[in-house]
Predicted model as a PDB file, atoms N, CA, C, CB and O in Angstrom, pLDDT in the B-factor column:
MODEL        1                                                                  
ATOM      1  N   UNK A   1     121.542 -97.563 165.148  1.00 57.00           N  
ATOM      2  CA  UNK A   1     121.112 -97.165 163.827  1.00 57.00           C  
ATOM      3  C   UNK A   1     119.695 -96.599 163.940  1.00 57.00           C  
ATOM      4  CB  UNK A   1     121.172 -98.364 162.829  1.00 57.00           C  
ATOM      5  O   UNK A   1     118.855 -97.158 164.646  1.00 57.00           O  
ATOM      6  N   UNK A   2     119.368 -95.227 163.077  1.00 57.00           N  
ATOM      7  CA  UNK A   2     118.187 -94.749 163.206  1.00 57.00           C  
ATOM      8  C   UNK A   2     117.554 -95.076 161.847  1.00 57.00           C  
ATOM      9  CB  UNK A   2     118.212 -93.318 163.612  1.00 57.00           C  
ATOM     10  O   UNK A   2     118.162 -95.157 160.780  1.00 57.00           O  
ATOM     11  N   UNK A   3     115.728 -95.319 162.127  1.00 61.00           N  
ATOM     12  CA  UNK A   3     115.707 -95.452 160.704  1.00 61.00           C  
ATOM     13  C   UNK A   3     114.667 -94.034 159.797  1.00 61.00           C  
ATOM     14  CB  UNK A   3     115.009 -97.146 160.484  1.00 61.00           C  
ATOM     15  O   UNK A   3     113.751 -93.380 160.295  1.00 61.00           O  
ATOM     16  N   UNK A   4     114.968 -93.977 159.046  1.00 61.00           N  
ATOM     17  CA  UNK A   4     114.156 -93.105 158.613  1.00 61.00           C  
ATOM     18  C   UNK A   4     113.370 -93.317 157.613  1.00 61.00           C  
ATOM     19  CB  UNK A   4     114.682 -92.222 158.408  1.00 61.00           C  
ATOM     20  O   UNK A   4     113.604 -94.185 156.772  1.00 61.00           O  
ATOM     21  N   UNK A   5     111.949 -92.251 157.582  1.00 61.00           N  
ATOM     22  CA  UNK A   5     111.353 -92.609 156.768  1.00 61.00           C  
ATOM     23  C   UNK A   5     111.188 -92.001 155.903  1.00 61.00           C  
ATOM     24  CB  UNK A   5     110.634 -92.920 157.020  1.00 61.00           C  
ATOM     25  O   UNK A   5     111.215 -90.774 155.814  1.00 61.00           O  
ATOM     26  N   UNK A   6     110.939 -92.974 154.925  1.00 63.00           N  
ATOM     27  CA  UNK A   6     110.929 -92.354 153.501  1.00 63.00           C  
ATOM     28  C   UNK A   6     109.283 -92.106 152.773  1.00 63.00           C  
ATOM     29  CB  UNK A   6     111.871 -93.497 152.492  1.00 63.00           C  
ATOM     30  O   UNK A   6     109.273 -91.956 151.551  1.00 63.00           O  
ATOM     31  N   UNK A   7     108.271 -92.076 153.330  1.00 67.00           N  
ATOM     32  CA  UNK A   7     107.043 -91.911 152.738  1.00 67.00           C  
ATOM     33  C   UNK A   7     106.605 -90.784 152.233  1.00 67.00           C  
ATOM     34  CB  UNK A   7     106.241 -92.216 153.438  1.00 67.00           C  
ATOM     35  O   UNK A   7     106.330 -89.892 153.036  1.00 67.00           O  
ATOM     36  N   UNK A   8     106.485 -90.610 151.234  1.00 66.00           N  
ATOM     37  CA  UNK A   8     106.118 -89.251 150.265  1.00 66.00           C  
ATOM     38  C   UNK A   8     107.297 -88.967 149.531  1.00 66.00           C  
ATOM     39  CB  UNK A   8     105.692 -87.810 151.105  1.00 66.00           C  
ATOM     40  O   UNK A   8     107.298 -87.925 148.877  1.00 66.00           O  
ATOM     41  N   UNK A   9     108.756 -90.022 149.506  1.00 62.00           N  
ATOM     42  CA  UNK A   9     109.535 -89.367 148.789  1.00 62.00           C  
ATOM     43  C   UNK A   9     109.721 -90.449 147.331  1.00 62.00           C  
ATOM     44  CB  UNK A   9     110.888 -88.993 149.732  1.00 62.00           C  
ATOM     45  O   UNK A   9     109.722 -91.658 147.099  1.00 62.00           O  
ATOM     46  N   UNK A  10     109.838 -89.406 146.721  1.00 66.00           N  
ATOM     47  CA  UNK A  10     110.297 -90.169 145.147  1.00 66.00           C  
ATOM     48  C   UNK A  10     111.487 -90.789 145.292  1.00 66.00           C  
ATOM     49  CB  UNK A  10     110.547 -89.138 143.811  1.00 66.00           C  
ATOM     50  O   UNK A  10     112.511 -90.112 145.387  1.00 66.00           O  
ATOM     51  N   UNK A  11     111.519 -92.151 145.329  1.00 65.00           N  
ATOM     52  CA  UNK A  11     113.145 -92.323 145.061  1.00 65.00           C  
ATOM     53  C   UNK A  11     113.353 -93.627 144.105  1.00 65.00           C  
ATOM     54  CB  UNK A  11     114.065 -92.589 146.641  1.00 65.00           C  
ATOM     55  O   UNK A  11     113.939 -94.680 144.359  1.00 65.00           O  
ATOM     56  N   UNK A  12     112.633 -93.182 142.843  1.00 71.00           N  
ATOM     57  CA  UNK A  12     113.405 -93.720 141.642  1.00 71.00           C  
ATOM     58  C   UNK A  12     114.442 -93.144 141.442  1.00 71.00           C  
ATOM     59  CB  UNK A  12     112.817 -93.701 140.483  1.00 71.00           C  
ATOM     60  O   UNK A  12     114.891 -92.208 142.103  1.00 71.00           O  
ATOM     61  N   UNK A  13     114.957 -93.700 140.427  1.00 70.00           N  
ATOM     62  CA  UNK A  13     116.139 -93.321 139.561  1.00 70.00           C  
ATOM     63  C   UNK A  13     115.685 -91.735 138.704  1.00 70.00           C  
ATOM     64  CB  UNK A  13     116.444 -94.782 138.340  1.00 70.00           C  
ATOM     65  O   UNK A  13     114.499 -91.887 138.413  1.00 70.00           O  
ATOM     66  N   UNK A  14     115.993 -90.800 138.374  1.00 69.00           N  
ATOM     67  CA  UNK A  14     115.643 -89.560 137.831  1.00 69.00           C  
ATOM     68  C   UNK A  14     116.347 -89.652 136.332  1.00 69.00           C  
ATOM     69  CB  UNK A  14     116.177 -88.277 138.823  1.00 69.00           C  
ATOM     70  O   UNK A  14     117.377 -90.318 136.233  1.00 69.00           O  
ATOM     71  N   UNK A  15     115.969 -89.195 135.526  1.00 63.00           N  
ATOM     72  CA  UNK A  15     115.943 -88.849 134.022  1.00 63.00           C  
ATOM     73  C   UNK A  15     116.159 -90.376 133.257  1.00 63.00           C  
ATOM     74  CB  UNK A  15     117.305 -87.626 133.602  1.00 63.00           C  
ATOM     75  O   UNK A  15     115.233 -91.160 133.464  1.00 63.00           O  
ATOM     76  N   UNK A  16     117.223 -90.854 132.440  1.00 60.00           N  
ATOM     77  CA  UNK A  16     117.640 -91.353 131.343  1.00 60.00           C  
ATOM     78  C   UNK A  16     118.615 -91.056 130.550  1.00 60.00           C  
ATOM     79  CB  UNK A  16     116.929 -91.367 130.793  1.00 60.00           C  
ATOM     80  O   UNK A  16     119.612 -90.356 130.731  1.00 60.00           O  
ATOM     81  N   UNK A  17     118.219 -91.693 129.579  1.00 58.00           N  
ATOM     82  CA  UNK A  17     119.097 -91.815 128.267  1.00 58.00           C  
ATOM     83  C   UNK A  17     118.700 -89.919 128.075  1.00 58.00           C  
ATOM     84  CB  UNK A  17     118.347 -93.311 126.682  1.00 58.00           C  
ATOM     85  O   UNK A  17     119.618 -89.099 128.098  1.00 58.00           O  
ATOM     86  N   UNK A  18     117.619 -89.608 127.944  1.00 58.00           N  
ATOM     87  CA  UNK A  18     117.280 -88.229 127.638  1.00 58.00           C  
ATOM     88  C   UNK A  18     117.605 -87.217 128.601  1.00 58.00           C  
ATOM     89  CB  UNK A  18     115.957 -88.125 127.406  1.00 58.00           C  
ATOM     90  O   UNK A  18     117.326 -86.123 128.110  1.00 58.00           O  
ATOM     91  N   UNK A  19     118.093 -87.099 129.806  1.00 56.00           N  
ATOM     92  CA  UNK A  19     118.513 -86.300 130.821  1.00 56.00           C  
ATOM     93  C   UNK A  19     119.984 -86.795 130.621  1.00 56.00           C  
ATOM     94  CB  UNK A  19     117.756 -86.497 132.313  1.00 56.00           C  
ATOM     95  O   UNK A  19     120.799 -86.323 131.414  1.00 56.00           O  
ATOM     96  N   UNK A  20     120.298 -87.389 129.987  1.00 60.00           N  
ATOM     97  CA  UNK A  20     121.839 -87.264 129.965  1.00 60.00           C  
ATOM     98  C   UNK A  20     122.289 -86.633 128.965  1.00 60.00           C  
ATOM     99  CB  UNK A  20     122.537 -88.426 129.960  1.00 60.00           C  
ATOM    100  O   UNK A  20     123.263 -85.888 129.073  1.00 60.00           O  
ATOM    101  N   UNK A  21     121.475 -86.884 127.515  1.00 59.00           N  
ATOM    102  CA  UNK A  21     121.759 -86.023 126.557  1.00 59.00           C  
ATOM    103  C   UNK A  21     121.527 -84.676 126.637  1.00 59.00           C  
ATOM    104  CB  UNK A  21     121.253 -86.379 125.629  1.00 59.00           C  
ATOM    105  O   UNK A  21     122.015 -83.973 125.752  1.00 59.00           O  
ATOM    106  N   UNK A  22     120.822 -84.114 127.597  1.00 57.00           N  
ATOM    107  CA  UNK A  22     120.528 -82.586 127.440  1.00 57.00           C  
ATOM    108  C   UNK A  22     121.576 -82.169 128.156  1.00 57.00           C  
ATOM    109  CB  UNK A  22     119.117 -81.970 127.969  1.00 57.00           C  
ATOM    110  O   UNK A  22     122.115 -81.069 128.029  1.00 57.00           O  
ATOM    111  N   UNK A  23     121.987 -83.299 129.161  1.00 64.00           N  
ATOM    112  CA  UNK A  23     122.949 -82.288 130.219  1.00 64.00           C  
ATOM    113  C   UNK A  23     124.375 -82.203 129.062  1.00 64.00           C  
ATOM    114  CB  UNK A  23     123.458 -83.288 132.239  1.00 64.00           C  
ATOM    115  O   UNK A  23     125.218 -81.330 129.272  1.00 64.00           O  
ATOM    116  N   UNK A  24     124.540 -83.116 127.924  1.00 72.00           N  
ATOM    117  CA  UNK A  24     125.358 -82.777 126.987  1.00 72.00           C  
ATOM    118  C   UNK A  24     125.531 -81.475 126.065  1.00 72.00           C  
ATOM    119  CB  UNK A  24     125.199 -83.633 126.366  1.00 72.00           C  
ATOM    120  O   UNK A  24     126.632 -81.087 125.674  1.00 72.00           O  
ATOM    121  N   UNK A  25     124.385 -80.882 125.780  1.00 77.00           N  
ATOM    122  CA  UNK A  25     123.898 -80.198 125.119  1.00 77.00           C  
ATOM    123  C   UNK A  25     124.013 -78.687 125.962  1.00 77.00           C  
ATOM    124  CB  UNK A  25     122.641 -80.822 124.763  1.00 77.00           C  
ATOM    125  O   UNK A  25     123.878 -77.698 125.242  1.00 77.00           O  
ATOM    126  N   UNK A  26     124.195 -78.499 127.083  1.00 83.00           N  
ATOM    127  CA  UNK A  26     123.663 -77.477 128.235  1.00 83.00           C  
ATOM    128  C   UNK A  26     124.825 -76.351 127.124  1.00 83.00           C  
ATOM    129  CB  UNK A  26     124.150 -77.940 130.530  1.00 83.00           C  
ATOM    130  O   UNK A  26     125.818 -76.702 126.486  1.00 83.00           O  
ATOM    131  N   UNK A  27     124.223 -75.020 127.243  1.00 79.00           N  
ATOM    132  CA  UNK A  27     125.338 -74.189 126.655  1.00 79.00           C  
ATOM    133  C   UNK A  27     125.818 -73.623 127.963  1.00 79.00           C  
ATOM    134  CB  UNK A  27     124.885 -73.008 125.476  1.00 79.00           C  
ATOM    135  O   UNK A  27     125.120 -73.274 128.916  1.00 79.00           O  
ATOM    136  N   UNK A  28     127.117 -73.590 127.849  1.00 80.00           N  
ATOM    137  CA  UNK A  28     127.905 -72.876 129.092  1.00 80.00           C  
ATOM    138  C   UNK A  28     128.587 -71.081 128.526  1.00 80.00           C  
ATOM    139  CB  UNK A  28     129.520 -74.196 129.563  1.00 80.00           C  
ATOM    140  O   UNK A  28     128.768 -70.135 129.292  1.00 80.00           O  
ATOM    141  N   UNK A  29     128.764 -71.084 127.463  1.00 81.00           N  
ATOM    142  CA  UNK A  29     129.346 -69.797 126.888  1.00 81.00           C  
ATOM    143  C   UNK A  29     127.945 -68.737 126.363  1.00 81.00           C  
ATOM    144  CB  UNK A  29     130.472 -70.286 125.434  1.00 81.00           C  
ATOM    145  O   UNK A  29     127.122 -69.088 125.517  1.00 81.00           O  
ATOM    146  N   UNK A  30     127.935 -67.626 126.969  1.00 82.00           N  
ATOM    147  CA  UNK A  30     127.217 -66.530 126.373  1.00 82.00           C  
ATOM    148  C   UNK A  30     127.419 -65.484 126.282  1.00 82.00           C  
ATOM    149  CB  UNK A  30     126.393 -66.365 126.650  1.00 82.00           C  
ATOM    150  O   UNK A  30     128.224 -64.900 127.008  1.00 82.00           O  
ATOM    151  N   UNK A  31     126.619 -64.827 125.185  1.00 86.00           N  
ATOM    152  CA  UNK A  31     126.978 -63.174 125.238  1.00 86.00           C  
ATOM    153  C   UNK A  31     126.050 -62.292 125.772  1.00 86.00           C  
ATOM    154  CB  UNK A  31     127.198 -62.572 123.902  1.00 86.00           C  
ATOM    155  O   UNK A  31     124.849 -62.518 125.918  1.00 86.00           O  
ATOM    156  N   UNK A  32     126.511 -61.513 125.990  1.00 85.00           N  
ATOM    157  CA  UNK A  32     126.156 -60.515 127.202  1.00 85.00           C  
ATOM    158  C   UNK A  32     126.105 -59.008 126.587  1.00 85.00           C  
ATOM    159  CB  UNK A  32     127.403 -60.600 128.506  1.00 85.00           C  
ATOM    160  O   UNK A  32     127.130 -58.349 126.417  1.00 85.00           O  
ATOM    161  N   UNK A  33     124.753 -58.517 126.260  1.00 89.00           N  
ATOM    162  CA  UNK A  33     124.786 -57.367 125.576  1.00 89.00           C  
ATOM    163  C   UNK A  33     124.440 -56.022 126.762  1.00 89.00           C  
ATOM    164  CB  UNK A  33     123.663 -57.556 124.289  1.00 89.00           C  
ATOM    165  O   UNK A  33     123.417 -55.927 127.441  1.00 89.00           O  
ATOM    166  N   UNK A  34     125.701 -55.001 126.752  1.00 88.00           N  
ATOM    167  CA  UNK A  34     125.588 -54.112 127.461  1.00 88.00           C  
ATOM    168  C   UNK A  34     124.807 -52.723 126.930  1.00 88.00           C  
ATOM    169  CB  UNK A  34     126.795 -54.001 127.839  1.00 88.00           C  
ATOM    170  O   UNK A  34     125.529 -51.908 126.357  1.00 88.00           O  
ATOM    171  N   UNK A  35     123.447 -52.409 127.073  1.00 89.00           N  
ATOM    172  CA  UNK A  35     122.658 -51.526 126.655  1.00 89.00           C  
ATOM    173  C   UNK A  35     123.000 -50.074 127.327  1.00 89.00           C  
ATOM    174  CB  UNK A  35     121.325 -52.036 126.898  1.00 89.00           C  
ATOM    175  O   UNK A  35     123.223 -49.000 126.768  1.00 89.00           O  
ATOM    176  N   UNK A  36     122.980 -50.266 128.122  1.00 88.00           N  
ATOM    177  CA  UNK A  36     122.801 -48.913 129.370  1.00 88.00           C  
ATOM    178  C   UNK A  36     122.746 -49.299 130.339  1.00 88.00           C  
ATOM    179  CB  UNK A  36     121.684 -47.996 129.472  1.00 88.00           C  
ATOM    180  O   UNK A  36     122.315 -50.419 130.614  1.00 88.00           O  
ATOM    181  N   UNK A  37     123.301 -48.221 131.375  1.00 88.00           N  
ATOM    182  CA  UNK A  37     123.344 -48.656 132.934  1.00 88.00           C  
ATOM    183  C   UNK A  37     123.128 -47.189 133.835  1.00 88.00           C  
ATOM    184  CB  UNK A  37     125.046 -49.478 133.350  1.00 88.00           C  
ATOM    185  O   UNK A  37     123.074 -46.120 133.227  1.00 88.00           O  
ATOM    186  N   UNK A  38     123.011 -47.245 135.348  1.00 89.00           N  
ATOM    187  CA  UNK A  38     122.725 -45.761 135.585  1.00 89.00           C  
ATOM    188  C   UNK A  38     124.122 -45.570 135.937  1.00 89.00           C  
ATOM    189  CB  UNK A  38     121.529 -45.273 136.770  1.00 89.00           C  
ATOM    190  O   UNK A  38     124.777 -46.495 136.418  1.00 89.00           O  
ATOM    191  N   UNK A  39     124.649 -44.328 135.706  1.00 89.00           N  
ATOM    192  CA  UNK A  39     125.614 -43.878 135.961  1.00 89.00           C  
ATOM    193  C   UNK A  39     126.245 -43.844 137.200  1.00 89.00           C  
ATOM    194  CB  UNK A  39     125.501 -43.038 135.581  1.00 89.00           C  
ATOM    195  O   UNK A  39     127.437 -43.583 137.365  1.00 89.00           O  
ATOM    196  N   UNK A  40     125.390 -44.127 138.123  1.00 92.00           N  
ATOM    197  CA  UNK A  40     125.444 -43.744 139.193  1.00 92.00           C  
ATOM    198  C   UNK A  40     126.024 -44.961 140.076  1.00 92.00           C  
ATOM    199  CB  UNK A  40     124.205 -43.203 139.492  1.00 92.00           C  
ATOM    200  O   UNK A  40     126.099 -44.962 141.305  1.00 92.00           O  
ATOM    201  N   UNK A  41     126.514 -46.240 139.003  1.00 92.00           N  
ATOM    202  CA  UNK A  41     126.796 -47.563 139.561  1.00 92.00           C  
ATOM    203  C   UNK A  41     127.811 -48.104 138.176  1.00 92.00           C  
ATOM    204  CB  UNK A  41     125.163 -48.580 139.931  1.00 92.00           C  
ATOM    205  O   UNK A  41     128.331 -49.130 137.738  1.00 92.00           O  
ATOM    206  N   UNK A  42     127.734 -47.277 137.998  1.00 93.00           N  
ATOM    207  CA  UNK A  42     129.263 -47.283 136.611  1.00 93.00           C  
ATOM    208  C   UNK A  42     130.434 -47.937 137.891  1.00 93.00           C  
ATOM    209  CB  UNK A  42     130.032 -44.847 135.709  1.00 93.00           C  
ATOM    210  O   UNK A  42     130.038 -49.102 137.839  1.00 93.00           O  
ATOM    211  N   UNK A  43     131.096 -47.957 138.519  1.00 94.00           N  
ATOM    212  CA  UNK A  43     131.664 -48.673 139.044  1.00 94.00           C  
ATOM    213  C   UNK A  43     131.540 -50.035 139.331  1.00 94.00           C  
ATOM    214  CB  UNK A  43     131.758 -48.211 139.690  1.00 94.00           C  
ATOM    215  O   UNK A  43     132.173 -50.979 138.859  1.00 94.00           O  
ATOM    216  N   UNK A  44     130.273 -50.013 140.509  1.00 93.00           N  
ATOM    217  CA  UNK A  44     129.840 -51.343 139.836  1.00 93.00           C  
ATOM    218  C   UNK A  44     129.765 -52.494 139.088  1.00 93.00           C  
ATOM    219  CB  UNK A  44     129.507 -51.318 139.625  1.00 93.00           C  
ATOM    220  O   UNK A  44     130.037 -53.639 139.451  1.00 93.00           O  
ATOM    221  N   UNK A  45     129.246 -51.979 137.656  1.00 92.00           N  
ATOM    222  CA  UNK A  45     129.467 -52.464 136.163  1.00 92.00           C  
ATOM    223  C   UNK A  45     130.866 -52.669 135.950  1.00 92.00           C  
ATOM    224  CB  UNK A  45     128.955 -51.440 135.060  1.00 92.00           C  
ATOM    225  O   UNK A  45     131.236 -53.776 135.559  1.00 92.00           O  
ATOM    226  N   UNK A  46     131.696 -51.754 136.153  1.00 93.00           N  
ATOM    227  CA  UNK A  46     132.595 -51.868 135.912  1.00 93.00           C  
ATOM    228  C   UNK A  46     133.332 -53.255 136.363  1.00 93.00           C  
ATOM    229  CB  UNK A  46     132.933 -50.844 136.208  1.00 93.00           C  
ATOM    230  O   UNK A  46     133.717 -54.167 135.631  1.00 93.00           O  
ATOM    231  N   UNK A  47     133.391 -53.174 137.391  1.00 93.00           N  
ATOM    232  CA  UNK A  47     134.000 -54.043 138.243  1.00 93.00           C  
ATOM    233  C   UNK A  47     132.814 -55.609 138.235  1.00 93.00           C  
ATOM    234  CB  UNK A  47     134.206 -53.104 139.888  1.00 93.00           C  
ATOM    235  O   UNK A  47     133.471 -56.578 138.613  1.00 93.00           O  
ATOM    236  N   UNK A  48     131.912 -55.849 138.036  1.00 91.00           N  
ATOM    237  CA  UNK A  48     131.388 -57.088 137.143  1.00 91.00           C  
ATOM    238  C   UNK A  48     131.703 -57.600 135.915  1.00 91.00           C  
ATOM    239  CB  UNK A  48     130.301 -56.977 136.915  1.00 91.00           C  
ATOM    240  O   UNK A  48     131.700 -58.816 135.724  1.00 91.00           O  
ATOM    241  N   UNK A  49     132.099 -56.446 134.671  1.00 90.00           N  
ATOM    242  CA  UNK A  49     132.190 -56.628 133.840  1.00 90.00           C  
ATOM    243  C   UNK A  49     133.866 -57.362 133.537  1.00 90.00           C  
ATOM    244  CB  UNK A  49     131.659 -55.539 133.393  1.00 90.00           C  
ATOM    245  O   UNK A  49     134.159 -57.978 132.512  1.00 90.00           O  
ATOM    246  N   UNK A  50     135.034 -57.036 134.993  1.00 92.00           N  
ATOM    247  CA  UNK A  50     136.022 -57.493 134.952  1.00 92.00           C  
ATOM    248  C   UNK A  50     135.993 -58.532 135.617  1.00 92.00           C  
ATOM    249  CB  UNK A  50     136.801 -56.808 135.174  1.00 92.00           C  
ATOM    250  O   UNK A  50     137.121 -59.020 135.696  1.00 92.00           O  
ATOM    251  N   UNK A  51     135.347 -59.016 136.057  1.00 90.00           N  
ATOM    252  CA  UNK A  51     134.741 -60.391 137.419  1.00 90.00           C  
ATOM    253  C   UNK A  51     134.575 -61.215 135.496  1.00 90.00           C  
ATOM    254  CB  UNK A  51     132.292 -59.915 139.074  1.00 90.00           C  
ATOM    255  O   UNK A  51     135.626 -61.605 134.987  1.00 90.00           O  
ATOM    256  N   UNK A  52     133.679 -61.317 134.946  1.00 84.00           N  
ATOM    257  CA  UNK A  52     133.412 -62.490 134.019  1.00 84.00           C  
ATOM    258  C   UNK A  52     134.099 -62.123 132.929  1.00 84.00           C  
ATOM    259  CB  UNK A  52     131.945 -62.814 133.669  1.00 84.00           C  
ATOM    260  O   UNK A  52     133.730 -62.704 131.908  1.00 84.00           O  
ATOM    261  N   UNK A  53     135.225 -61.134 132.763  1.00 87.00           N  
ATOM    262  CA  UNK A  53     135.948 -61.265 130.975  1.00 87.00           C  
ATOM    263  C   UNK A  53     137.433 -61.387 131.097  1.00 87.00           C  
ATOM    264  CB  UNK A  53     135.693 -59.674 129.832  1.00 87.00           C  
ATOM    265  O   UNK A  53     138.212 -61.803 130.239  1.00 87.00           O  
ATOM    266  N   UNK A  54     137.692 -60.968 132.273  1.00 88.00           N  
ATOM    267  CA  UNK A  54     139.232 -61.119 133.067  1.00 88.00           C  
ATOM    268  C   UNK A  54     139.954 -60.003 132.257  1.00 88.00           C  
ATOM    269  CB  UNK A  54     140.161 -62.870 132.892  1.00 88.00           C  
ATOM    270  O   UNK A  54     141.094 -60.112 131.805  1.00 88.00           O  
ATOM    271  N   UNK A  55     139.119 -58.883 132.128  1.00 91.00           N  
ATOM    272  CA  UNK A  55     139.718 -58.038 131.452  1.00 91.00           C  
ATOM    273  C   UNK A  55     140.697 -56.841 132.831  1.00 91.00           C  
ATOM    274  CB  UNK A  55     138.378 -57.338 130.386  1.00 91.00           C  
ATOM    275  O   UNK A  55     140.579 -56.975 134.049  1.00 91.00           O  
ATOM    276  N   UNK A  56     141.349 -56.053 132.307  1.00 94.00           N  
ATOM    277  CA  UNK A  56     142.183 -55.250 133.537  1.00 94.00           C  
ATOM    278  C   UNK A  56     141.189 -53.865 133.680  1.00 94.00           C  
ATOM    279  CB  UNK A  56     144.120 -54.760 133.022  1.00 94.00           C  
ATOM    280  O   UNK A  56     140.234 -53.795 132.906  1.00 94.00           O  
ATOM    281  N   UNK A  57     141.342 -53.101 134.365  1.00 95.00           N  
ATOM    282  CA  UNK A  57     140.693 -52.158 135.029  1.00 95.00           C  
ATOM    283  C   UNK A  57     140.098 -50.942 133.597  1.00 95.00           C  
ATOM    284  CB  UNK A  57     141.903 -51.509 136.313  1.00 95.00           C  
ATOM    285  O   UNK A  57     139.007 -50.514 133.221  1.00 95.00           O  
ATOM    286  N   UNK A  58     141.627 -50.763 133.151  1.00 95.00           N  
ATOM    287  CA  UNK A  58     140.990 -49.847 131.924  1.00 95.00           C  
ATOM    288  C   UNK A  58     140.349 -50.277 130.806  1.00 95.00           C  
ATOM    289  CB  UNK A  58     141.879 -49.139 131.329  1.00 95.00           C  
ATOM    290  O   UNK A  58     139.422 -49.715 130.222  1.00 95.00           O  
ATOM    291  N   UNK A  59     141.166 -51.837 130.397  1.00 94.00           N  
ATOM    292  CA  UNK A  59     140.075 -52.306 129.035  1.00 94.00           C  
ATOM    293  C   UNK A  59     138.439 -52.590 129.891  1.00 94.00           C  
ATOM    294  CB  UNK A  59     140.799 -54.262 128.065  1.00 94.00           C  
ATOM    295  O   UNK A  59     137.380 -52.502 129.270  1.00 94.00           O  
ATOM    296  N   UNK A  60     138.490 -52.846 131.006  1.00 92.00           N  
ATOM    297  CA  UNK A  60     136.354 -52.672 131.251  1.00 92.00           C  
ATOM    298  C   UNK A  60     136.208 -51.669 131.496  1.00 92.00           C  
ATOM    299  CB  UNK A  60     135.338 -53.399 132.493  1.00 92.00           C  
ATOM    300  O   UNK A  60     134.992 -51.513 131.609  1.00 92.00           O  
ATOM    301  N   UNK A  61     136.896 -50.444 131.739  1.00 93.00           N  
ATOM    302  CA  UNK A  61     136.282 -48.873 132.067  1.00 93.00           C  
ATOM    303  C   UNK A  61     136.378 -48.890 130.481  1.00 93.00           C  
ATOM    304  CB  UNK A  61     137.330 -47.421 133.192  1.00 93.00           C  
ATOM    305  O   UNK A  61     136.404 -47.659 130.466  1.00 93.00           O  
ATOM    306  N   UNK A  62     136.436 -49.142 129.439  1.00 93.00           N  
ATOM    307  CA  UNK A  62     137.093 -48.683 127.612  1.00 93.00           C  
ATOM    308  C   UNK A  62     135.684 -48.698 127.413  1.00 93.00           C  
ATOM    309  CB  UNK A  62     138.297 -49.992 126.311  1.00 93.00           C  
ATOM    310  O   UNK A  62     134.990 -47.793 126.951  1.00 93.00           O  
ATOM    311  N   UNK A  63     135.169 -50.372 128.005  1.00 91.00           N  
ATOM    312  CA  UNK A  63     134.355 -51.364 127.167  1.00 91.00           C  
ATOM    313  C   UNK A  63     133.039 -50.837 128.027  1.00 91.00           C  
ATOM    314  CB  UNK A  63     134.843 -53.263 127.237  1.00 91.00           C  
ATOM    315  O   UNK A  63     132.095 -50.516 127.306  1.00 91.00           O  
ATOM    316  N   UNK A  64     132.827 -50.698 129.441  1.00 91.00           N  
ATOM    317  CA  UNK A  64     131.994 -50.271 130.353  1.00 91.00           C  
ATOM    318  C   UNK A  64     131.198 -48.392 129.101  1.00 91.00           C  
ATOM    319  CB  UNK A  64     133.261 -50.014 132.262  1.00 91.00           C  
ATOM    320  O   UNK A  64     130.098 -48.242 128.569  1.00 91.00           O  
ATOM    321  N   UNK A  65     132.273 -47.559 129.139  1.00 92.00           N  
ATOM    322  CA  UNK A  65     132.080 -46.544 128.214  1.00 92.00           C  
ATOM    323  C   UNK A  65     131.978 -46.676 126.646  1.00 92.00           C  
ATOM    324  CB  UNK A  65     133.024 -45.776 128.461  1.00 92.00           C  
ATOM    325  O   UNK A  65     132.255 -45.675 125.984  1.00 92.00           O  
ATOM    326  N   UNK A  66     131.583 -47.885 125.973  1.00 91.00           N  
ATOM    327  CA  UNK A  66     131.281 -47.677 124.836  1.00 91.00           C  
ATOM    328  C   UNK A  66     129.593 -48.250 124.715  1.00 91.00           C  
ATOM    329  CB  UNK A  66     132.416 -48.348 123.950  1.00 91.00           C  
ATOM    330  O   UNK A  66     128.988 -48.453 123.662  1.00 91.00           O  
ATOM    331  N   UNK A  67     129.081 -48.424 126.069  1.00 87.00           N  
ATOM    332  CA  UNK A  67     127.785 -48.862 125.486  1.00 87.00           C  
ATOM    333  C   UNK A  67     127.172 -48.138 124.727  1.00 87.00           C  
ATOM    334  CB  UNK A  67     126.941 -49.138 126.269  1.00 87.00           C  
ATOM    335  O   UNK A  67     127.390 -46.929 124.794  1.00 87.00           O  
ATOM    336  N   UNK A  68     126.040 -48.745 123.596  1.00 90.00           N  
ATOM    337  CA  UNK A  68     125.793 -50.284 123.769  1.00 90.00           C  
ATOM    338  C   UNK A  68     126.982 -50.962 123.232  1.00 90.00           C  
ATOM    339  CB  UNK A  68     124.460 -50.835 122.993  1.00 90.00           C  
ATOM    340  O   UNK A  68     127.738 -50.448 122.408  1.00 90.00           O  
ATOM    341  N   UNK A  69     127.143 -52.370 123.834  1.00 87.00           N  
ATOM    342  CA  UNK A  69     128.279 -53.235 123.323  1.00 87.00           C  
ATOM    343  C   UNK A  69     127.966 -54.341 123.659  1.00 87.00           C  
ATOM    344  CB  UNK A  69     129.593 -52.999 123.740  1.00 87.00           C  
ATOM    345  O   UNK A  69     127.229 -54.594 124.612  1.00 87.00           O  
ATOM    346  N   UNK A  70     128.673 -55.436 122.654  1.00 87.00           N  
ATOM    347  CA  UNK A  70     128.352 -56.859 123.349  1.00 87.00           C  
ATOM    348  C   UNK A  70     129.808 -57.454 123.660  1.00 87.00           C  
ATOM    349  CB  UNK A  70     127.399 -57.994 122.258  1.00 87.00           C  
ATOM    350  O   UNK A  70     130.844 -57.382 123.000  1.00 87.00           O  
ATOM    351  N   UNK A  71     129.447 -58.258 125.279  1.00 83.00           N  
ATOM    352  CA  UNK A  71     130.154 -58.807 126.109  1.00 83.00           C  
ATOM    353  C   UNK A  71     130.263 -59.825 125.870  1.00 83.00           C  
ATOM    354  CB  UNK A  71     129.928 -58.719 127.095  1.00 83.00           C  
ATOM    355  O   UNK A  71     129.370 -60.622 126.158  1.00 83.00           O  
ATOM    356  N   UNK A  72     131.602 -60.275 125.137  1.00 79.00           N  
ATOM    357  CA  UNK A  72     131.598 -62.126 124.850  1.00 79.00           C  
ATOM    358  C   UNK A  72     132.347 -62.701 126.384  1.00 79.00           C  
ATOM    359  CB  UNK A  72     132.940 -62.745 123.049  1.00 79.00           C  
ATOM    360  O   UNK A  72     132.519 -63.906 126.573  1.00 79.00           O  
TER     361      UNK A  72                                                      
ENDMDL                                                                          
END                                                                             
């Protein structure tokens, strides 16, 4: 058995009653407002914008070409 040392490290317990409630609170859903992009990476976009909405190729090329728009 090796032992190691622990000097300089914090090892209380971390947060509480209050670090548990925030981690309740954390928002996981957002919107995503598409302003402009360079054209030149319109694919790109494209293909991110179907990575987080699970949309198919043409509804994010629809949605990619109507900026500005917001991305729920």
């Amino acid at each position: 058995m090796q032992l190691i040392s622990t000097e300089g490290m914090d090892l209380r317990p971390q947060g509480g009653a209050s670090a548990r409630s925030a981690k309740k609170a954390e928002k996981t859903a957002f919107d995503v407002k598409l302003e402009k992009f360079d054209t030149a990476a319109k694919i790109k976009v494209i293909n991110e914008v179907r990575a987080f909405t699970n949309l198919g190729l043409k509804e994010a090329k629809d949605l990619v070409e109507k900026a500005p728009v917001l991305l729920k």
